[in-house]
Structure formats: C-alpha cells, structure tokens
SEDRENFI-342341 format. One line per field, with one value per residue (C-alpha): residue number from 1; residue in one letter; x, y, z. Coordinates in Angstrom, 2 decimals. Each point is the difference from the previous one (the first is absolute). Layout:
// SEDRENFI-342341
rovo = NUM	...
nuvo = A	...
c1 = X	...
c2 = Y	...
c3 = Z	...
// end
This chain:
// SEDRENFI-342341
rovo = 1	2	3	4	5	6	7	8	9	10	11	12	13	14	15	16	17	18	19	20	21	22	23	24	25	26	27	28	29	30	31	32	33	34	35	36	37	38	39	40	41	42	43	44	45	46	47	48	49	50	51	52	53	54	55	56	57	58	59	60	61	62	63	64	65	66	67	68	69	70	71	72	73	74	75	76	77	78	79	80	81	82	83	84	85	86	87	88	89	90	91	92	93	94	95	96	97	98	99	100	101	102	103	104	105	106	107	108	109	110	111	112	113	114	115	116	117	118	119	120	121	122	123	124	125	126	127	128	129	130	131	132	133	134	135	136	137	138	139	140	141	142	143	144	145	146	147	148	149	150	151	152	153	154	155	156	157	158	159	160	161	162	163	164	165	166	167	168	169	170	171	172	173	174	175	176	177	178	179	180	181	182	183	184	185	186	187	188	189	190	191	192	193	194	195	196	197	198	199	200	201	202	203	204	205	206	207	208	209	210	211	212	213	214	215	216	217	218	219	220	221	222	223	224	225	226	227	228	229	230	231	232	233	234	235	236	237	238	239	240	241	242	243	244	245	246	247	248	249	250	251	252	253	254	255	256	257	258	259	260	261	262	263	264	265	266
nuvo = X	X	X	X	X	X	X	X	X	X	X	X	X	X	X	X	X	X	X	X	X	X	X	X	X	X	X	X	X	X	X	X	X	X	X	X	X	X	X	X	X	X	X	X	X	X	X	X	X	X	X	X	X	X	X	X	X	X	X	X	X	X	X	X	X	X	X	X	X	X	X	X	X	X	X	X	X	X	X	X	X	X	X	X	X	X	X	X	X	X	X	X	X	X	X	X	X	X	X	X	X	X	X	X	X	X	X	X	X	X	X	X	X	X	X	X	X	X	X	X	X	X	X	X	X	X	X	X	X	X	X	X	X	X	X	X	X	X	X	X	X	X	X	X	X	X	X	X	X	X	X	X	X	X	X	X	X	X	X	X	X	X	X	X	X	X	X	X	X	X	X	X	X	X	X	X	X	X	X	X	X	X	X	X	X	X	X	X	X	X	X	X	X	X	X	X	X	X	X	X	X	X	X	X	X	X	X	X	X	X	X	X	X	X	X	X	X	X	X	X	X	X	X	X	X	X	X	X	X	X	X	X	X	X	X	X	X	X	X	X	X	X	X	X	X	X	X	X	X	X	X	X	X	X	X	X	X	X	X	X	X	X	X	X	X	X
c1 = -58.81	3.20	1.98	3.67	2.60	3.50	1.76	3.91	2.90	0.58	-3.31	-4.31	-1.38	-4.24	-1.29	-3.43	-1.09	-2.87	-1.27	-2.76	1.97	1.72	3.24	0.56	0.51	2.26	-2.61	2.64	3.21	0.97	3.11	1.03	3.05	0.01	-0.76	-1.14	-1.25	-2.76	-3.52	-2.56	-1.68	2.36	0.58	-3.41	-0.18	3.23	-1.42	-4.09	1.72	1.65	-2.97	-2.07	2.14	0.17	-4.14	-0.08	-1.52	0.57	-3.09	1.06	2.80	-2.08	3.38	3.82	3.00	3.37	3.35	1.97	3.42	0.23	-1.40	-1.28	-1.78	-2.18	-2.51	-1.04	-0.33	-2.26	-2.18	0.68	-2.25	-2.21	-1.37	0.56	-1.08	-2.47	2.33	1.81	3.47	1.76	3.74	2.45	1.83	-2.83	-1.28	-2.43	1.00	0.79	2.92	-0.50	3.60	2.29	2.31	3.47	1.44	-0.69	-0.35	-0.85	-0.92	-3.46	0.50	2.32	-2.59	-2.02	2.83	0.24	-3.66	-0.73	3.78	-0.86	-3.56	1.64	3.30	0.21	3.29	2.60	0.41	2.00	-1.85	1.90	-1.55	1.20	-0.75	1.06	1.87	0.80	-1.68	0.45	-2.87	0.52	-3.08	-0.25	-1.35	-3.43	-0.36	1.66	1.51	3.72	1.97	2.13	2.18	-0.02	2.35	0.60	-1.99	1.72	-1.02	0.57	3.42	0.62	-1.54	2.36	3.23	-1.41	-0.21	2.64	2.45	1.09	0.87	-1.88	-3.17	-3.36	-0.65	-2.73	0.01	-1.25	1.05	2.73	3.63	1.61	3.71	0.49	3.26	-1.38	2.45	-1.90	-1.58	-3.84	1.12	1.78	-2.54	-2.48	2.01	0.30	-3.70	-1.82	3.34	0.13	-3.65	-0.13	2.88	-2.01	-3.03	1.94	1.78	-3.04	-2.09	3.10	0.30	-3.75	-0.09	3.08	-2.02	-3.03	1.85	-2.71	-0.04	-2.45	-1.98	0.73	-2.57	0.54	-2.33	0.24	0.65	3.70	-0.59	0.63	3.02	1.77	-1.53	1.43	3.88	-0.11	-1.67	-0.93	-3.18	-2.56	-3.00	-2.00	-2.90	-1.11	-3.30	0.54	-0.57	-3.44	-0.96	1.02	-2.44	-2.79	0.99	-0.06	-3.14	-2.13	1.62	-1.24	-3.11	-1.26	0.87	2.46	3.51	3.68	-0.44	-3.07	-3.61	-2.56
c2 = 1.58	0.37	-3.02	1.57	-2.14	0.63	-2.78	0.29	-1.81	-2.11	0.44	0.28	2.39	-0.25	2.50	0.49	3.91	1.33	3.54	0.59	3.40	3.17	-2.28	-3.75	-2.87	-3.03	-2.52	-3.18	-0.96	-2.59	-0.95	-2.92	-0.66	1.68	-2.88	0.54	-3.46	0.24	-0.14	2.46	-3.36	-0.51	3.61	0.05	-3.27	1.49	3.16	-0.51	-2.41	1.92	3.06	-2.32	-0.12	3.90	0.07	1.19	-1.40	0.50	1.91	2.61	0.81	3.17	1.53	-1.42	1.18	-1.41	0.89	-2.28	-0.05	-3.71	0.13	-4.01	0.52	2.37	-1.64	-2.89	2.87	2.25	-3.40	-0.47	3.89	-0.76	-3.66	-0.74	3.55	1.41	3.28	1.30	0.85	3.25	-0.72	2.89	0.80	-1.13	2.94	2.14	-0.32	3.42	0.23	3.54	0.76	0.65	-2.27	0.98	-3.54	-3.45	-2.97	0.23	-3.15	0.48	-0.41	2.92	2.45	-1.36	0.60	3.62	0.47	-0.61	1.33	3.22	0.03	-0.55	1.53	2.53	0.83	-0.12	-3.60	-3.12	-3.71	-2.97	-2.64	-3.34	-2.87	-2.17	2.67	3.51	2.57	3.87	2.00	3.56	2.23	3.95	2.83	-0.25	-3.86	-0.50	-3.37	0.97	-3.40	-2.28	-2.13	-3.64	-2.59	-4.19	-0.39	-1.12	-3.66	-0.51	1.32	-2.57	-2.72	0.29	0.11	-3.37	-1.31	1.42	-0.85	-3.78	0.37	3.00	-1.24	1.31	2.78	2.58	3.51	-0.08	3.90	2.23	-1.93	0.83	1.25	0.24	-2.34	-3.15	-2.98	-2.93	-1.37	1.08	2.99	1.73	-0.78	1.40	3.21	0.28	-0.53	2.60	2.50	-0.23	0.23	3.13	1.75	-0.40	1.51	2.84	0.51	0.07	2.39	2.23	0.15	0.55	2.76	1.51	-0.32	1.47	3.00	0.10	-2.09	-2.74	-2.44	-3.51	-2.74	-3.71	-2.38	-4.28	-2.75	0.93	3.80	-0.20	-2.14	2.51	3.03	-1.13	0.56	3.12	3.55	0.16	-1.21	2.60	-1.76	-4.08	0.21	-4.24	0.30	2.34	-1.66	-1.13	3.43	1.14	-2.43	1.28	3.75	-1.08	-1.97	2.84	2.34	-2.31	-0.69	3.60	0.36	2.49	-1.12	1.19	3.67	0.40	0.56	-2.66
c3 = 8.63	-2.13	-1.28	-0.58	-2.11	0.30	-2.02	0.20	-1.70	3.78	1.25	-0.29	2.68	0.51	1.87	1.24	0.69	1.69	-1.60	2.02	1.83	-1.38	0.17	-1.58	2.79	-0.98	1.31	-0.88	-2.32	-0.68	-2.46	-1.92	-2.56	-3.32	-2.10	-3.70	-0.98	3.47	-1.41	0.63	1.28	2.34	1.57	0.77	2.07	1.87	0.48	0.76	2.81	1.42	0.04	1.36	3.17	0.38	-0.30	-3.32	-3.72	-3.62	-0.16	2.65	-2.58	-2.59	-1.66	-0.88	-1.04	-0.81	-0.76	-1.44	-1.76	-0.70	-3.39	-0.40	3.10	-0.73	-1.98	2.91	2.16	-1.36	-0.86	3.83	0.62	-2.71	0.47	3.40	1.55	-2.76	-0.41	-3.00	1.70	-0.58	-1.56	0.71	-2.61	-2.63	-2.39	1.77	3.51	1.21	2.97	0.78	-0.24	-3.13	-0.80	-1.71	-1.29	-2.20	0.59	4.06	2.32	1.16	3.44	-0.28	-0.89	2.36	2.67	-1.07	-0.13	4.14	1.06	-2.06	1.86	3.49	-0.02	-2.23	-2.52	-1.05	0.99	-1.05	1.05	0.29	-0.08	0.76	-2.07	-2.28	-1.77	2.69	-1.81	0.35	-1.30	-0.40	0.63	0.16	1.78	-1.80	-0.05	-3.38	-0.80	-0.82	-0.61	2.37	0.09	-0.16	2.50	0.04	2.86	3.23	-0.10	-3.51	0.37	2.88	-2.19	-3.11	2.67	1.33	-3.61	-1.14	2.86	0.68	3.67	1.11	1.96	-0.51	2.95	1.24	1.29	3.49	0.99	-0.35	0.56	2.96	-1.86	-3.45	0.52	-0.19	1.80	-1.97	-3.64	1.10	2.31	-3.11	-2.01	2.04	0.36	-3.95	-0.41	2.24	0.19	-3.66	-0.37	2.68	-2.41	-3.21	1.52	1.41	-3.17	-2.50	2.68	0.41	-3.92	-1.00	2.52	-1.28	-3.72	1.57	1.64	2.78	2.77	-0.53	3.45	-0.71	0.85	0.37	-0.78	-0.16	2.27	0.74	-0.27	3.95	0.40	-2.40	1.64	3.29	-1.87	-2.07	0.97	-3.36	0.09	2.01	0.20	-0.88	-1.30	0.24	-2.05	-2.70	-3.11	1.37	0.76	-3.04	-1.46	2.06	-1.23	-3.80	0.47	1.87	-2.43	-3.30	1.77	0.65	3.27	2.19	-1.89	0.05	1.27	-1.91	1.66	-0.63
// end
C-alpha cells in the first residue's frame, strides 16, 4: 500500500491507497494542521492510531510519497516514511523525480504540479485549476499536459482574517453560501456580500483574462474545501474534482515506480 503526503501551508493530508487493481483506491485520509515544529515522533503516534482503527498497520504501508511546500517540514516527514514505515519516500519536486509533463515556469509549488499532473490525466487541455487553499491558485495547463504558469490569489480566509485584524469594529464572520442580495442592510450582511461577491468577481475576472491570453477556450476545474460554495455563484467553474492532488500522487508514484504513469504504458 501507498502512504501519500500532501503537506500544505494550513494543512497535513495522510492518505492510505490500495494498488492492488489497474486503478489506485484511497483506502483512508486523514488531515491534521500544518505544523513545522511536529516531530516525526509524534506524527507517527497520531497517525498509526488512527490506522489502527481503519484495520490497517505500518507494515501494510510498501511505498510513500509526499508533496510538500512547507519547507521546515519536510525533513520530520520523510524521517516519518523512513523510520516509522521502513520506506524511502518519493519527494516531488526533488531531482530525479520525473512528472511526465513539461513544465514552462520557476519556482512552482509542488502541489501544483501535482494538480496538473491528474487534471491533465482526467480532463484533458487546455485547462485552468483553481484550487482553493490557503492561497487560490490558477494553474495553467495545455493541450498536451504542459505546465504553463498561473496565477497566484490571498486565499479567501486569509483575506477575511487580516479585515478582522485589521478592523476595530468589524466582527470576525464565515461564509456559509452564496448571500442572498449583494445589498447588504447590516455590519455582517455587507460583509458577507463583499467577501464571496468580491471573491466570485476575482475568479471571474482572472479566468476571463487568462482565456483571453490563451486565445482558446480553456475547461476550468475546482478543487479544495470551498471549491463548491463558490461553484454554486459563478458559471465559471465547469467541473470539482475533490481528490486531485492525491491522485496526482498516485500518477507520479506509479510513473517513478515503473508502473502505467501519466499517459504512458507501464
């Protein structure tokens, strides 16, 4: 079985995968808080726990990779792979991991690649992928699969955090759906409005203009935990894909490891 890493700026996301068939099965995931200073010690009494109660073991685990773009975290988590479940862990974005798609830019988050890897694999091109995180990303990726550039956004909630810092009287709120009217008739109401309507506009604004750059149209996917409460105001979003950074993990992996990989034959 395949241990899968995603570590993100806000979050940790385990997942367990079965590869016994012709297509990778998310056994379990679980996620914690992105927390550099957590020992490799101390993920693996969080995590073996927590296996234990799905019916699985450290030593069912035979292959791991991770993708991480939180740079101090790295090191307790590939001691994590190594001494706790006897694998060397693949590390996208390391020197000699193949993606199977070109990439045309610098200095890209690996989870991004890994985004374009299994959106490429399922949905074809041109595409853009936003995904939702701490920062909204746009990722660019063409016809043949090739990594193009994107765009980068102040995610939602962080933008909502530095109003309620910044802001004496304006209270702390969430985004539950889309408002009812943009006119709001009260402190939270208007706030609310501003947040998701002025959310909705920047995502229609940088889709509209990276198509108009592209000169093509392009199939935008959504991906995140709030990919759906935005999809439900804006028609420019065509599709969620929930688990597509984990199956882009599986697709580098198999790839890496000899196996069938991003439109390749094994």
């Amino acid at each position: 079985m395949l241990l899968a890493i995603d570590s993100g700026n806000t979050n940790v996301v385990f997942a367990v995968c079965d590869g016994g068939g012709e297509v990778d099965e998310v056994r379990a995931r679980w996620r914690t808080s992105t927390d550099p200073r957590r020992t490799a010690d101390e993920y693996a009494v969080w995590l073996t726990q927590l296996m234990a109660l799905e019916g699985l073991h450290a030593g069912d685990i035979d292959g791991a990779i991770i993708a991480n773009v939180v740079p101090a975290a790295g090191h307790e988590l590939k001691t994590l792979c190594r001494r706790y479940f006897k694998t060397d862990p693949l590390v996208v974005g390391e020197a000699g991991v193949r993606l199977g798609i070109d990439v045309h830019a610098r200095q890209v988050g690996e989870d991004r690649l890994v985004n374009a890897v299994a959106a490429h694999q399922a949905h074809g091109g041109p595409l853009i992928v936003i995904d939702f995180g701490t920062a909204t990303t746009f990722d660019v990726i063409g016809a043949d699969g090739t990594y193009e550039g994107g765009v980068i956004a102040p995610g939602i909630n962080l933008s909502l955090e530095a109003l309620d810092r910044a802001a004496a009287k304006l209270p702390r709120i969430a985004l539950e759906g889309p408002p009812d009217t943009v006119i709001g008739h009260a402190t939270v109401p208007a706030m609310q409005s501003g947040a998701y309507w002025g959310y909705v506009g920047l995502l229609e604004g940088i889709v509209e203009r990276i198509k108009a750059e592209l000169g093509a149209p392009a199939k935008v996917i959504a991906t995140g935990g709030l990919a759906p409460l935005f999809a439900r105001g804006t028609a420019c979003i065509d599709d969620i894909d929930p688990d597509i950074t984990l199956r882009g993990l599986r697709l580098i992996y198999r790839a890496n490891r000899g196996q069938a990989g991003p439109g390749e034959s094994a």
